[in-house]
Structures are given as C-alpha cells and as structure tokens.
N, C-alpha and C positions, 0 to 999 in steps of 0.2 A: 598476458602481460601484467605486469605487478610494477604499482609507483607505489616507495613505503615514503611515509612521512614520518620526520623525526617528532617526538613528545609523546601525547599520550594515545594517539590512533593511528591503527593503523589502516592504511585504503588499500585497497587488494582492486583494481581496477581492469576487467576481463573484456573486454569487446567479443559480443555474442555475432558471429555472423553466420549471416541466412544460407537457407537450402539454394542448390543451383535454381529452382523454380524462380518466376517472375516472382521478386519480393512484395511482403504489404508495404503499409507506407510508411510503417517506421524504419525504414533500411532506403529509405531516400541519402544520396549525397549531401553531405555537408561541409560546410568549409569550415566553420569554427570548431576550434578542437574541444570536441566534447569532454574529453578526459581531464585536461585543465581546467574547464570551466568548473566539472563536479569538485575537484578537487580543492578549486577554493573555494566550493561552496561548501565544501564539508571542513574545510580549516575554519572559516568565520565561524559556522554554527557551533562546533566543537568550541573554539576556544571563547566564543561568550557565554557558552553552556559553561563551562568551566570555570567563570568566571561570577556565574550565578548574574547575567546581566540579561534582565529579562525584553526591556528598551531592544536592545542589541540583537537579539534571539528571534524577537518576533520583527525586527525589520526585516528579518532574511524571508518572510513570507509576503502572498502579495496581499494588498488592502481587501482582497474579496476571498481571499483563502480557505480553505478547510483541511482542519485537522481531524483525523477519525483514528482514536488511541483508544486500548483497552479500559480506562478508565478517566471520564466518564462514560457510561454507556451510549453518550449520543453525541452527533458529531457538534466539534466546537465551530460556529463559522464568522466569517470575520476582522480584521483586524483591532478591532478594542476586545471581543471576547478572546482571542488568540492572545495578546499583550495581558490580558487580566489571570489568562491561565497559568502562564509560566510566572506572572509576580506570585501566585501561591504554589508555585513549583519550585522555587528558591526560597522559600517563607520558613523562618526556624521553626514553624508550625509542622513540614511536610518533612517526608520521610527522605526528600530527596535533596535535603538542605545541604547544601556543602560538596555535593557529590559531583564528579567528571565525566566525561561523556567516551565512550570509544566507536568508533563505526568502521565498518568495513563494508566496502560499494562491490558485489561482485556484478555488475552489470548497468553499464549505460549506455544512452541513443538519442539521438536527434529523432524526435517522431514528425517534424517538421520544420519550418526554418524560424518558430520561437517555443516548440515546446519538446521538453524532452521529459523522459523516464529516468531513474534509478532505483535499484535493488541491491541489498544487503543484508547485516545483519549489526546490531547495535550493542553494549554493555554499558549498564549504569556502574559506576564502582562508588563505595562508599569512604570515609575519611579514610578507613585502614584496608583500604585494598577491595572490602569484601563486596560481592556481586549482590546489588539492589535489584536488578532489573536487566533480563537478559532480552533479546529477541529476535525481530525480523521486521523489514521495513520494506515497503515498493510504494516509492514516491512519483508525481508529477510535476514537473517545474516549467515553471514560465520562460524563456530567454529575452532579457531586452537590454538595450546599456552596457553589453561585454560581460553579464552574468546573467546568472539563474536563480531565482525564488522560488520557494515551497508555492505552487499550486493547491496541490493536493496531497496532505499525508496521511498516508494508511499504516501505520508502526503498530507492529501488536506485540505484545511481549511474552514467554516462553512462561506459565502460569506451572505453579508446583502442582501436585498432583491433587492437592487438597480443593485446587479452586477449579476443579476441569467437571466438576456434576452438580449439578443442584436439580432442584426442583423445576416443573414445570412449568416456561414462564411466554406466555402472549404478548404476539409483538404488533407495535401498533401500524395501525392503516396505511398503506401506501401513499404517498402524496401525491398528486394529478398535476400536469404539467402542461403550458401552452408552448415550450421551446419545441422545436423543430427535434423529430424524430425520435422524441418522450416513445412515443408507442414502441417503438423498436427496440428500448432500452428493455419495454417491463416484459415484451415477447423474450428478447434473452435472458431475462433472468426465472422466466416460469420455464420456458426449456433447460436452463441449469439444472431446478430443480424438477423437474420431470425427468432427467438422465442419469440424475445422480439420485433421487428415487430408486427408477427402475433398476440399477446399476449399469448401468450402458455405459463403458468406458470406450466407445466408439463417439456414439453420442454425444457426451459430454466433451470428450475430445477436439471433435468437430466446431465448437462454438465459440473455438479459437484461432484465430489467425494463425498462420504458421509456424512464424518463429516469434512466440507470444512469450512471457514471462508471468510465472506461477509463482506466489508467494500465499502459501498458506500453513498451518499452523500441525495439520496431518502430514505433512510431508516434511523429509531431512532436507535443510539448506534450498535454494533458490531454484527453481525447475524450470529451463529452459527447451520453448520448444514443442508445438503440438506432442511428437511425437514422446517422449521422452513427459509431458504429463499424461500421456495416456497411458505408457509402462508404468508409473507411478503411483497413479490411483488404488487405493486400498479402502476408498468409503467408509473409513474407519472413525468418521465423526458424530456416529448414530444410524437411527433405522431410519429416520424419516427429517428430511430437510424442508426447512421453511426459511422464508428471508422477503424481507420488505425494503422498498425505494422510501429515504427521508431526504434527499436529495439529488439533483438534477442539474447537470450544466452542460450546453454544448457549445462545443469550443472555436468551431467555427471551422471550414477546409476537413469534413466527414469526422471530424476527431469530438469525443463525449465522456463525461467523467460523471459517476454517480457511485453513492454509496446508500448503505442501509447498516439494518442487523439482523442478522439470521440464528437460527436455532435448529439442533438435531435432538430427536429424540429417540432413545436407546427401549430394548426389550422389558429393560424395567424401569421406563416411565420416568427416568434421568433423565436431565438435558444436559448439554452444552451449548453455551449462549456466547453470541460475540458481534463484531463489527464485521464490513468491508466494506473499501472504499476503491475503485476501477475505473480503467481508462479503459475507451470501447472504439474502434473502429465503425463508423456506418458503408457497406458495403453493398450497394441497391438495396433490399428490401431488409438485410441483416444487421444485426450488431452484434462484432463480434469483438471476444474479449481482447485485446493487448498485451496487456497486465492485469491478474490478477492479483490483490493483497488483502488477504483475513485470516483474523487470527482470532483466541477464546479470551473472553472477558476474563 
C-alpha cells in the first residue's frame, strides 16, 4: 500500500505481515491506525526540517531520547543535547544550512500499545536540488497523546566510497548496566558477532525474531524477515567484526533498545567504522533482535 503526500516527500507506506507461525509481539493487534500516525509524524518533521526550525524538530523527539547518526561518532542523548544539535544543523556555519528533507517509511508497527517501529530511506537536498546526504533510517517511537516521538534514531547515511576505509580504530569499553536483562543484551551482541565471524548465516539468522526488520548499510534497501536476511547476508563489511554497548534502555513489557559502535576489519588491516542503534525483544533467556539499524560513519 502506498500514501503519497503532496510537497517535497514522499512516504511509500508498506505494512510487513507476519509468517502464518504464532507472531512475535510486534504483530500484536492495534486499534490506532499506525500508518496515519507515522505519516504526520513524518509531515511535522519534514516540514520543520524544512523550515530549518530546530525548536520544532527536536520537540518531535521525547525528552529522554537518543539520536545515533553517522556523524558524531557517538550517540547524541537527551533533549537539550538533541535541540543543540540541530541548532548547529541549521547554522550558516553547516553544510546542511538551508537544505529540505525527503523520506520515504517503507515499513511500520505497533510493537506494543505505545511503542512502534519505522524504516525507510531519507534524502538531504541542497538549495539547487543537489543530494547532500542520502540514506537509511530504522527508527523507534514512543506513542502517547494521539502521536508518536523519536525514541530512538538510528539514521545512517549512504557514505561515497572515499569514506567507507580508514585506518584501524579501537572502540571503547562497553558500559555496565543495573536495568533488567543488560546481560541478555551484551549475550546477543557477542553471538552477532561470533556468527557473523564465523559466517553462519544460519546463526546469525536465528538471533532475530521472525518477521524482524534489517536496516543495514551491506545490504540494498530495507530487509524484512528472518528469512529473507539470511538470503541476504554477503559479510561483506570486513573479516573480523567487533562492536561495543554505549547505551542501554529497557522499556518495559520484554521490549529493549541499545546501541553502540562497531567496526570490521578487512585482509588489509582497513576498517570500516560506524554506529547501531536496536530494539531487542527479551524472550526467556534471549534477546532477540526486532530491528536492526547500522550504518558506516
């Protein structure tokens, strides 16, 4: 299903449904229509992006939010850091002064009866049309009050081929957590990479809920679907993956969001460096991914 809106974005709006199996819990019933709520949440943002109103931009997230973007390397958290970032993302100082937003949602849900998912794909344009900033986005949002706020954004953008290696770079220490079910977070992400290691496209496969959403930076467009990221897997982001927790939140009714920054390192001793930022299912002893979204610095 496809809603266009008129001006400068367009939303492509696809409802992913689940295998006949007993669904996870983002494929609960809901009564509020998902697809209008995303869609004014993606008109506000777009047209105070547009508007270079940064006030505006950052109300549409919630006061305890996190943004996790290719640049800075670490996540911004907050409502006064979130509001300070985009006053210097509008700033005739940034590259992105003046410039309009385009997005396109292909996939959103109710993961429960106030938080949902979105995934898509975003474009910066500059005064004369031309592309600042391309990418991909797999957001978590709040619901309350008849809409939805940024949660969690995990937006990484589509890097030219110049910024996709550099040199070898060490990521720092994992943070330590007293929330409920921290341990089961850092167990799935050292089986991430212990599968995606070895190359176990089984494995790796497995560490996702069913009909989970993939948003990463190796892969074309939005990958929906154990099945269908496990055809997809090409481990084409280096020989050796590493990635650390800088943050930690859970959200209460088995649902958990945490991000980091991880790193692959290639035959010759290249890296590519970057974020992720995930919502995690806790499933008895498991956490298992939802969504994933990461992309290259």
């Amino acid at each position: 299903m496809k809603v266009i809106i008129k001006g400068t974005v367009l939303l492509s709006v696809l409802f992913f449904m689940g295998c006949s199996e007993k669904p996870s819990k983002q494929t609960e019933a809901k009564t509020v229509d998902a697809e209008a709520v995303m869609v004014a949440s993606m008109e506000r943002f777009k047209n105070a992006w547009n508007r270079g109103d940064a006030p505006s931009v950052a109300a549409e997230f919630t006061n305890d939010a996190v943004r996790v973007i290719a640049n800075p390397m670490s996540p911004i958290e907050g409502g006064a850091a979130i509001l300070k970032a985009f006053e210097a993302t509008y700033s005739e100082e940034s590259e992105l002064y003046n410039s309009r937003m385009e997005v396109e949602v292909v996939v959103n849900r109710f993961i429960s009866e106030d938080i949902m998912i979105g995934a898509g794909m975003f474009r910066i344009l500059g005064e004369n049309n031309n592309i600042l900033e391309h990418g991909k986005w797999g957001n978590v949002f709040r619901y309350e009050d008849g809409k939805i706020k940024f949660l969690l954004e995990s937006a990484h953008r589509i890097p030219s081929d110049s910024l996709t290696a550099g040199v070898a770079a060490e990521l720092a220490n994992s943070i330590t957590s007293e929330e409920p079910h921290f341990e089961k977070i850092q167990a799935a992400i050292d089986n991430y990479i212990s599968n995606y290691n070895s190359k176990n496209k089984e494995g790796l496969a497995m560490l996702f809920v069913k009909d989970a959403v993939q948003n990463v930076n190796s892969k074309e467009g939005i990958i929906l679907g154990r099945d269908q990221i496990k055809a997809t897997e090409n481990f084409s982001d280096g020989g050796t993956l590493n990635a650390n927790i800088l943050g930690y939140r859970y959200l209460g009714k088995d649902l958990a969001i945490a991000y980091g920054n991880w790193t692959a390192m290639g035959e010759d001793n290249l890296t590519v460096n970057g974020q992720w930022g995930n919502l995690f299912e806790i499933i008895g002893e498991d956490a298992l991914l939802i969504m994933e979204s990461a992309g290259i610095r």
